[in-house]
C-alpha positions as CSV (number, residue, x, y, z in Angstrom):
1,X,117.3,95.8,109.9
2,X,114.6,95.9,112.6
3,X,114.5,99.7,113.2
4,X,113.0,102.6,111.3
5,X,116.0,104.5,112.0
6,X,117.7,101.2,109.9
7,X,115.5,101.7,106.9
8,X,115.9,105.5,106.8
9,X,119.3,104.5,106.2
10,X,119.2,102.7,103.3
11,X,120.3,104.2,99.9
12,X,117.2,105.3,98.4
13,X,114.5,104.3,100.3
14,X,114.0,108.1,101.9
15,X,113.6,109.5,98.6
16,X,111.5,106.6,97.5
17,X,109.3,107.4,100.9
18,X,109.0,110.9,100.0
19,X,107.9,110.0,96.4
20,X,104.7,107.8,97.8
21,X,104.1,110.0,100.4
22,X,103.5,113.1,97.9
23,X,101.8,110.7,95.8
24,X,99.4,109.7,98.1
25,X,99.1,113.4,99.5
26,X,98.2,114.6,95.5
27,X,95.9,112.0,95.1
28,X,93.7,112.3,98.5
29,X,93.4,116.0,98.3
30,X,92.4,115.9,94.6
31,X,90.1,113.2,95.4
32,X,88.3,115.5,97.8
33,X,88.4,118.8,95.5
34,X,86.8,116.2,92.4
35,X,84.3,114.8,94.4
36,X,83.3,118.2,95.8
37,X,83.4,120.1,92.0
38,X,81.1,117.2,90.3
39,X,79.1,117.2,92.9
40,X,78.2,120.7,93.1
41,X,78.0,120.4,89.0
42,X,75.8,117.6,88.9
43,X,74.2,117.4,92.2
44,X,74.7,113.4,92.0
45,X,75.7,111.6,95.2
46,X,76.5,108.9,92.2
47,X,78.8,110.9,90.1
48,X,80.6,112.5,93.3
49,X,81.3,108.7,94.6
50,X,82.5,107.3,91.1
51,X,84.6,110.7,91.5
52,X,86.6,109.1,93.9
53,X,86.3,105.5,93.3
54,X,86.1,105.2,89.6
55,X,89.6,105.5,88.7
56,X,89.9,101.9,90.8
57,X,87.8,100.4,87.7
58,X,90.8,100.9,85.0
59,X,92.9,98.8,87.3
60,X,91.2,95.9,85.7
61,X,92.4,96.7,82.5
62,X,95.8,97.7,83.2
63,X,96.3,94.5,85.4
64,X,95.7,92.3,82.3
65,X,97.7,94.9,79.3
66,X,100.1,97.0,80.9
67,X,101.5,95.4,84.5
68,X,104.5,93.7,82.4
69,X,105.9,97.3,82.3
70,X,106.3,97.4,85.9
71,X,109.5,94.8,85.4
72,X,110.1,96.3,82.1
73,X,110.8,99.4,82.4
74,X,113.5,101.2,84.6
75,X,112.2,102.1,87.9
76,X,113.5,105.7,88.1
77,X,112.0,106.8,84.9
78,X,108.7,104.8,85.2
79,X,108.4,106.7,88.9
80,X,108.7,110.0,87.0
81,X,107.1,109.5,83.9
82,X,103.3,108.2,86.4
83,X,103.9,110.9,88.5
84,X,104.5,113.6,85.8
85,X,101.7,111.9,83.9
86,X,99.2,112.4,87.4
87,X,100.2,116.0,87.4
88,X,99.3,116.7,83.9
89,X,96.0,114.9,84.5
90,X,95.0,116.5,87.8
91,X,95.7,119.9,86.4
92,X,93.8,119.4,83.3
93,X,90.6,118.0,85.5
94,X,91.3,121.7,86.8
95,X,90.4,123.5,83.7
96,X,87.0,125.7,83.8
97,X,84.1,124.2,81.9
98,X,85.7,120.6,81.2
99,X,82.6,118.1,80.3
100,X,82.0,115.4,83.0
101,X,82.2,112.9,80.5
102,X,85.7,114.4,79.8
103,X,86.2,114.3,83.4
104,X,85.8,110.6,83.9
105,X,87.8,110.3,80.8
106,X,90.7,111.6,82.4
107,X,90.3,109.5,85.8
108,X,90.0,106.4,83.5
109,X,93.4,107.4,81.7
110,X,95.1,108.3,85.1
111,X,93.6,105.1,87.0
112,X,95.2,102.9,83.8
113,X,98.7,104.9,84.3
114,X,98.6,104.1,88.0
115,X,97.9,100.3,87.6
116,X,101.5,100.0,86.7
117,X,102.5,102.5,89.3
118,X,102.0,100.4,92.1
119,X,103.9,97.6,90.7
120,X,107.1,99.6,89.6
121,X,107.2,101.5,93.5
122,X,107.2,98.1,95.6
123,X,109.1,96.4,93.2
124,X,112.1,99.3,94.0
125,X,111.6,98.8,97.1
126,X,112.2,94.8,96.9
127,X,115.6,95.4,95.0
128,X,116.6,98.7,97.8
129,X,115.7,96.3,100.6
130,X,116.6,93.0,101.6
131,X,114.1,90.7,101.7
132,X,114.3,90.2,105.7
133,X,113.5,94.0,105.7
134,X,110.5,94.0,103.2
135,X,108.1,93.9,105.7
136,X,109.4,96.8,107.9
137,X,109.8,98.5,104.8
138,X,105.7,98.2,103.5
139,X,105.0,99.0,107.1
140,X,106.6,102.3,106.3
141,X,105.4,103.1,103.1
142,X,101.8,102.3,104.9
143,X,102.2,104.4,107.6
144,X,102.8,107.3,105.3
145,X,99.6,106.7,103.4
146,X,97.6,106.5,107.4
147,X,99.3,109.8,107.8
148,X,98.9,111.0,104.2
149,X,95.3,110.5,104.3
150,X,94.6,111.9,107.8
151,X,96.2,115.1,107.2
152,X,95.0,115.1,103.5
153,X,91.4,115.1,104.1
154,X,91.8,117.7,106.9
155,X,93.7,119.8,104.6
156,X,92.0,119.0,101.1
157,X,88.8,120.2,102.7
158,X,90.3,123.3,104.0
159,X,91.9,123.9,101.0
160,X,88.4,123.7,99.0
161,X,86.7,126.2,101.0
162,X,90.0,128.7,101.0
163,X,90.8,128.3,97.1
164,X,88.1,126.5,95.6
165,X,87.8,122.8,94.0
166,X,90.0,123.7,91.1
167,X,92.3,125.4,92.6
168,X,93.1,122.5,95.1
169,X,93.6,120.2,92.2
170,X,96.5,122.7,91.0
171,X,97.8,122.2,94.4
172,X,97.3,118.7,93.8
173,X,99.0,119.0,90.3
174,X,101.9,120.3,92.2
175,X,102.4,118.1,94.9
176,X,102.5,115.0,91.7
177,X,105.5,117.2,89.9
178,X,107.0,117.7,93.3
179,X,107.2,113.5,93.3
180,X,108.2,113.3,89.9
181,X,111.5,115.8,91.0
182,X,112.5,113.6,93.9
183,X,112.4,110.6,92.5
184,X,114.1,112.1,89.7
185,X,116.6,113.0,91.8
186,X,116.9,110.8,94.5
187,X,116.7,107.5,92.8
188,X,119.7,106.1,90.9
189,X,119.3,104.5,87.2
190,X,119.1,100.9,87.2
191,X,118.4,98.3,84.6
192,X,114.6,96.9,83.9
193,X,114.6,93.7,86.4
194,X,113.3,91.7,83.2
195,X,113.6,92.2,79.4
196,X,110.7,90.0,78.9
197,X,110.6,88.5,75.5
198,X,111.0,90.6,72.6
199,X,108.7,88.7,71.0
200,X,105.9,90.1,73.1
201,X,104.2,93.1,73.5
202,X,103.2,94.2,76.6
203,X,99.7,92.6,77.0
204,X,100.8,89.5,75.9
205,X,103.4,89.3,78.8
206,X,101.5,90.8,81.0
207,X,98.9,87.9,80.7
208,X,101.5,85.1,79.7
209,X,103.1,86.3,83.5
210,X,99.4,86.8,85.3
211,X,98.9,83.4,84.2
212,X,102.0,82.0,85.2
213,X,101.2,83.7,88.7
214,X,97.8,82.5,88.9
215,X,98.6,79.4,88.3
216,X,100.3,78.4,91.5
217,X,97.3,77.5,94.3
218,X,99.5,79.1,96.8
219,X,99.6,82.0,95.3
220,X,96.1,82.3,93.8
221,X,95.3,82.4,97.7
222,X,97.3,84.7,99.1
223,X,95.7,87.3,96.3
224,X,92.4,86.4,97.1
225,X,93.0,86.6,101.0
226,X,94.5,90.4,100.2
227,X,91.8,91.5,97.7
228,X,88.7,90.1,98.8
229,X,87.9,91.0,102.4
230,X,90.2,94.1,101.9
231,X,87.4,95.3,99.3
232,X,84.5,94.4,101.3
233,X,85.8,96.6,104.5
234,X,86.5,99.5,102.2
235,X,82.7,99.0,100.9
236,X,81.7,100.1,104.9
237,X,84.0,103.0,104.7
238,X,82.1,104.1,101.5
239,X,78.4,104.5,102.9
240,X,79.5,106.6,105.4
241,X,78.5,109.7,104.4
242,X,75.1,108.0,104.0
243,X,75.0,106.7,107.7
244,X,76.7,109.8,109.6
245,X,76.7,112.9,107.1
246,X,77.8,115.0,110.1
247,X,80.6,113.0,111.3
248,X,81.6,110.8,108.0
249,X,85.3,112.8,108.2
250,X,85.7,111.8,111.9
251,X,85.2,108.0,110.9
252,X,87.5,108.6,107.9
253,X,90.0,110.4,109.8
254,X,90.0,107.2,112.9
255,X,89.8,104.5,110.1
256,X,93.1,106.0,109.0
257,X,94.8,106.3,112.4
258,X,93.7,102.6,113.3
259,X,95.7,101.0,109.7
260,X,98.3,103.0,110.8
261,X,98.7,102.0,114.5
262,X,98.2,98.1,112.6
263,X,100.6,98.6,110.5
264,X,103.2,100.2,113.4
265,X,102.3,97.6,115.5
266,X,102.8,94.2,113.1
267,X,105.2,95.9,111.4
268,X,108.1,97.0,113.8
269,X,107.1,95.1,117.1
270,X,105.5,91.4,115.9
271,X,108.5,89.2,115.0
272,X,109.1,87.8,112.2
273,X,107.9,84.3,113.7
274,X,104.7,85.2,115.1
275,X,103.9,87.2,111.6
276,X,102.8,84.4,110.0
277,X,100.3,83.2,112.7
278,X,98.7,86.5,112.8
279,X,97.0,86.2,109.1
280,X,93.6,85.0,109.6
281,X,93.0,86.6,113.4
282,X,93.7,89.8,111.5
283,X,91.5,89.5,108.5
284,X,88.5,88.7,110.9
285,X,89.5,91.7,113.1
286,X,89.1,93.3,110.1
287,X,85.3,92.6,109.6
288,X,84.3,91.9,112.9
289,X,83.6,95.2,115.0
290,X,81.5,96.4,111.6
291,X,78.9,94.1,113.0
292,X,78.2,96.4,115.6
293,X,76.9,98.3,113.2
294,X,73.8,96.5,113.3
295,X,72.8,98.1,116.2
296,X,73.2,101.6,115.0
297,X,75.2,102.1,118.0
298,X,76.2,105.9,119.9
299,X,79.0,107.8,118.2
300,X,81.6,106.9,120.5
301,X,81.0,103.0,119.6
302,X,81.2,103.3,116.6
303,X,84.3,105.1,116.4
304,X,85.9,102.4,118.7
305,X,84.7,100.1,115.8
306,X,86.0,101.8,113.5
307,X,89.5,102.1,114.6
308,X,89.6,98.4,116.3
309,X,88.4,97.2,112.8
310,X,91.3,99.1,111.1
311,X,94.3,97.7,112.9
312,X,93.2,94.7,110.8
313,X,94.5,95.8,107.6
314,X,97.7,95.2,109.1
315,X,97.0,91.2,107.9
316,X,98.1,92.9,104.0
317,X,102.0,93.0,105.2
318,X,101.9,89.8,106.6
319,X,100.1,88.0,103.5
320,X,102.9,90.3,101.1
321,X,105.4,88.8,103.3
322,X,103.8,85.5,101.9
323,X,104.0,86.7,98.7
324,X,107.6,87.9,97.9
325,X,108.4,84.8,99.1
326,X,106.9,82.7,96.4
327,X,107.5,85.2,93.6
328,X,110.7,85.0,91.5
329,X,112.4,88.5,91.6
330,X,112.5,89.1,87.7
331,X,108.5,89.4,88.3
332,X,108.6,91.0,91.4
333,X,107.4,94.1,90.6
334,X,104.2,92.5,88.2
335,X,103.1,90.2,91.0
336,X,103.2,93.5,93.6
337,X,101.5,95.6,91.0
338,X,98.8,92.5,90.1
339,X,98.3,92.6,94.4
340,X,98.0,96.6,94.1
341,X,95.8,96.7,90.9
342,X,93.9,93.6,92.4
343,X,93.0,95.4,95.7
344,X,92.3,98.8,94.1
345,X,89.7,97.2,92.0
346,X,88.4,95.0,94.7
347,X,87.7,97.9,96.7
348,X,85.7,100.2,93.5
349,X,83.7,97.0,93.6
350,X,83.2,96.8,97.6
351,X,82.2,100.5,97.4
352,X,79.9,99.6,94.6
353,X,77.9,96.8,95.9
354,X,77.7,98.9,99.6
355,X,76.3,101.5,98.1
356,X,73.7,99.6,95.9
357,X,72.6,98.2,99.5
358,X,72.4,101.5,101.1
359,X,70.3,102.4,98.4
360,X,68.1,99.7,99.0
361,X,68.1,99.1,102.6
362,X,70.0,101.3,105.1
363,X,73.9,102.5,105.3
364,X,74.0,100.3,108.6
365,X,72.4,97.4,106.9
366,X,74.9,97.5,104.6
367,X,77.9,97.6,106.9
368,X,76.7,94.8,108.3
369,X,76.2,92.7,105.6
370,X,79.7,93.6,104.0
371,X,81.4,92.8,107.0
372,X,79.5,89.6,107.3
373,X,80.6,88.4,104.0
374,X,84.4,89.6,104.9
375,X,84.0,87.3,107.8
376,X,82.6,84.1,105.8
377,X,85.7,84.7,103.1
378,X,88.4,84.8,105.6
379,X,87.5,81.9,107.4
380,X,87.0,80.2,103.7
381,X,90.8,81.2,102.6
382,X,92.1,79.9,105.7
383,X,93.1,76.3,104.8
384,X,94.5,77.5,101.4
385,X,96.8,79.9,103.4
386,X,98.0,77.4,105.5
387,X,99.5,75.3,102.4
388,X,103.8,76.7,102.9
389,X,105.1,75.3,99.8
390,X,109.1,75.7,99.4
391,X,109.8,79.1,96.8
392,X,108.1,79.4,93.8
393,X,105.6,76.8,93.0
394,X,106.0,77.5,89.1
395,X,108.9,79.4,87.2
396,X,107.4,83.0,86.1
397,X,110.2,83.1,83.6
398,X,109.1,79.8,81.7
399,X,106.2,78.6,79.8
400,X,103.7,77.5,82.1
């Protein structure tokens, strides 16, 4: 299977494309009608940030009480239960004269539902797929999220000045219930991948398998080399508004583009044997054109940069390569949910600490030094990454 036109025919992976791609469409336009409704409540460039970033934060907690579920719980229902669950949540942050406090509430609920989400969506997509075809696969499912997000902030922004914040989050609301129906009806029942132990409730296996996971060195860093310099990078796409209020979409927009032309690119034309070289040359080209920044260069630069600098995110699919290959399939879909929940927190934190230097210094200042760091902990992973191992290091399904 080395074709998209392959992939598109496999049983169920369309409808399980569709399913992420409304999902990601529901949450980037809502993200841009909340961030644009507490901001114009509050007037708090703070509050409008933690808007869109602050559901990342519950990750933390569902990775260590809830990611069990992703193996434990059939993946057609979980699919429809999170995305009927987003709907209801989106259209409630919708209704007039709802407390911020009550707001953040909500994104705390829906960011602790979608910790698992990730999990139980690439985990279907390991059992639809071969595990030749994985890669492809992600590379398709991340193309739809460059494409999701470039025409979602076009159209979330035009939809908030033609219907208002609120009523883009209905429209949000429906694109969720939308990706509850497909998946609904596109994806066929199947068993949980694990039963777990019925002895346990679900934080206790979640942590019991986290710490089987963790565990293995080879594993501990191919997480870190997927988290850590993925959350730095995303701090420099946070600040800026801050460095280019006037041209912050266009950067957005072309960061977008270049992770999908990355993920095109490593995804469909690489082979599989140069994949595995490609790791660490990636991860700096990640960081590396955001020193630029430094010199507070012309537009045009900068959005070279920026989309050179993107094409780097493309290293994720070859480090998940890495990483269904040491994870036993019972657990599949917890170890891809602890990568998921891992990299969404790592990147509320990146956006954090960027932010807290734009405060402080300057938005270009902080590019700089975020991309600096992103450079000094790729080259740090490196000689962990190069450790192959043979399988599974440690049996998830045993004591450790």
């Amino acid at each position: 299977m080395r074709t998209y036109r392959h992939l598109f025919r496999a049983p169920e992976f369309t409808p399980l494309f569709t399913a992420v791609s409304l999902f990601v469409a529901a949450s980037t336009v809502s993200g841009i009608a909340l961030a644009s409704l507490v901001y114009s409540a509050t007037r708090s460039p703070l509050l409008s940030a933690l808007s869109m970033f602050g559901g990342s934060f519950a990750q933390v907690v569902g990775a260590v009480a809830l990611l069990s579920a992703a193996d434990r719980l059939p993946p057609r229902a979980a699919m429809t239960g999170l995305a009927l669950t987003a709907g209801a949540g989106t259209a409630v942050l919708a209704v007039p004269e709802l407390p911020i406090q009550g707001t953040f509430v909500i994104l705390f609920g829906l960011g602790l539902a979608g910790s698992v989400g990730g999990g139980v969506r690439y985990g279907l997509l390991a059992e639809i797929l071969p595990k030749e075809a994985y890669v492809l696969g992600r590379s398709a499912l991340n193309m739809s999220v460059g494409i999701m997000q470039i025409a979602g902030f076009a159209v979330g922004g035009a939809l908030v000045t033609a219907l208002s914040p609120r009523g883009t989050l209905l429209v949000a609301a429906a694109l969720d219930l939308l990706g509850a129906l497909v998946a609904l009806i596109g994806l066929r029942t199947r068993a949980a991948r694990s039963a777990g132990n019925p002895g346990r409730g679900p934080v206790r296996e979640t942590w019991r398998v986290n710490t089987v996971l963790w565990s293995s060195a080879p594993r501990r860093y191919v997480y870190l080399a997927l988290w850590v310099p993925n959350g730095l990078i995303v701090g420099c796409e946070a600040v800026f508004v801050p460095y280019s209020p006037r041209h912050a979409g266009l950067l957005l927009a072309v960061a977008a583009f270049g992770m999908l032309a990355g993920d095109v690119t490593v995804g469909r034309i690489v082979p599989p044997g140069w994949r595995a070289r490609l790791a660490t040359p990636l991860r700096l080209l990640l960081a590396a054109p955001y020193l630029v920044f430094a010199l507070r260069p012309a537009l045009w630069v900068a959005v070279a940069a920026v989309v050179l600098a993107s094409v780097g995110y493309s290293a994720s699919l070859v480090l998940m390569e890495r990483l269904v290959e040491l994870v036993p399939d019972d657990v599949q879909g917890q170890a891809l949910g602890l990568h998921t929940a891992g990299m969404l927190t790592l990147q509320g934190v990146g956006a954090a600490l960027a932010g807290a230097l734009a405060q402080h210094t300057s938005a270009a200042t902080a590019m700089t030094v975020m991309a600096l760091a992103s450079v000094v902990v790729s080259l740090a992973l490196t000689p962990g990454l190069r450790v192959r191992g043979a399988g599974p290091v440690t049996p998830v399904g045993t004591a450790p």
